[in-house]
Residue, then its C-alpha position, 0 to 999 in steps of 0.5 A: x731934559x724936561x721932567x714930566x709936569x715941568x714949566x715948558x721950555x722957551x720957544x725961542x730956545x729950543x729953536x736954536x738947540x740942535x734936533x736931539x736937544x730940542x726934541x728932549x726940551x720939547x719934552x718928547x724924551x721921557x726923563x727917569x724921575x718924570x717916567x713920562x713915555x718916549x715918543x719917536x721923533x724921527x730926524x727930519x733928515x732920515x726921510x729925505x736921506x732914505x729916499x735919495x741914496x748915496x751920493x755918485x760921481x754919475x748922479x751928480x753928472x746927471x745934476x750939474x747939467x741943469x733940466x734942459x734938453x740942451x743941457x742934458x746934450x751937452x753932459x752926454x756929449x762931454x761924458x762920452x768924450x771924456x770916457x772915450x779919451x780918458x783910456x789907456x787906448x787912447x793915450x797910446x794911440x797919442x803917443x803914435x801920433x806924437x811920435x809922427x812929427x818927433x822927427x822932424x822936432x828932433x832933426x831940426x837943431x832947434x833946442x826951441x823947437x825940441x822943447x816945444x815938440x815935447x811941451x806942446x805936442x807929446x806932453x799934452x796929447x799923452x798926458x790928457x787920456x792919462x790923468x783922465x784915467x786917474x780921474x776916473x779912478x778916483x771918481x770910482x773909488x770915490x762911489x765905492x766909499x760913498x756906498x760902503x758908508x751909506x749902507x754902514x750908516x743905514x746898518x747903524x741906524x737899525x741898530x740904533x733903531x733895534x737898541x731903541x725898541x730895547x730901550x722903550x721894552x725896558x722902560x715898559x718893564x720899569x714902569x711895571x716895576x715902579x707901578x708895583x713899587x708904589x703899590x706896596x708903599x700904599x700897602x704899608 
């Protein structure tokens, strides 16, 4: 930190110290012995970060296709497949279709073809809407925490925001109070 009055710092570096530690080099943090004023100094980030709100699986579906029209076909395209697929409906529906040639697989005699039908026929189309599913579970899950800890962080900055406005109400009552002290020393 900079006492009020204090040489002021080398340019070159207070740009390499983080933002805390540089708006206290830059002298915007008032030190004790110097009772200089606070003045805020918002984080360049708190703007951007209000204004764009937590991070979800469907915002960022929405970014990963590009600006296109053709792309935003594409992204809509896949999404509806893949939430069409990836039900539970559809995995049973699968395992029917599956179940169809099981017959023919198991009739055969071939341990080859038997192990082929289960790998390539009743794995794949059954497992497909199943891990789709757990995907979208976990993507859910994901935008849930991605919300509670946006909110928490939005509730602990008011309250670092309150804790601040206490702060600058106490540094207030302590210039008040050294002002008064310096008064009666002039006074003796």
């Amino acid at each position: 930190m900079v006492a009020t009055g204090a040489a002021p710092p080398d340019p070159s570096t207070v740009q390499a110290l983080p933002d805390v530690e540089r708006r206290n080099a830059e002298g915007s943090c008032a030190t004790l012995g110097g009772m200089g004023s606070f003045q805020y100094v918002p984080h360049r980030r708190a703007a951007e970060r209000a204004s764009a709100g937590p991070v979800t699986t469907h915002g960022t579906m929405r970014s990963m296709g590009g600006d296109g029209r053709l792309a935003r076909l594409n992204a809509a395209i896949g999404l509806r497949i893949t939430v069409v697929v990836g039900t539970m409906w559809c995995a049973y529906l699968f395992s029917l279709l599956a179940l169809v040639s099981a017959p023919a697989a198991l009739t055969s005699g071939n341990a080859l073809v038997v192990i082929a039908w289960i790998a390539q026929t009743f794995l794949q189309l059954v497992l497909l809407p199943i891990i789709i599913v757990g995907q979208n579970v976990q993507a859910e899950s994901a935008d849930r925490r991605s919300r509670a800890t946006y909110e928490d962080t939005t509730m602990i900055l008011d309250e670092v925001r309150q804790m601040q406005a206490h702060l600058l109400a106490q540094d207030a009552a302590f210039q008040d109070l050294r002002s008064e002290v310096l008064r009666l020393r002039h006074e003796r």
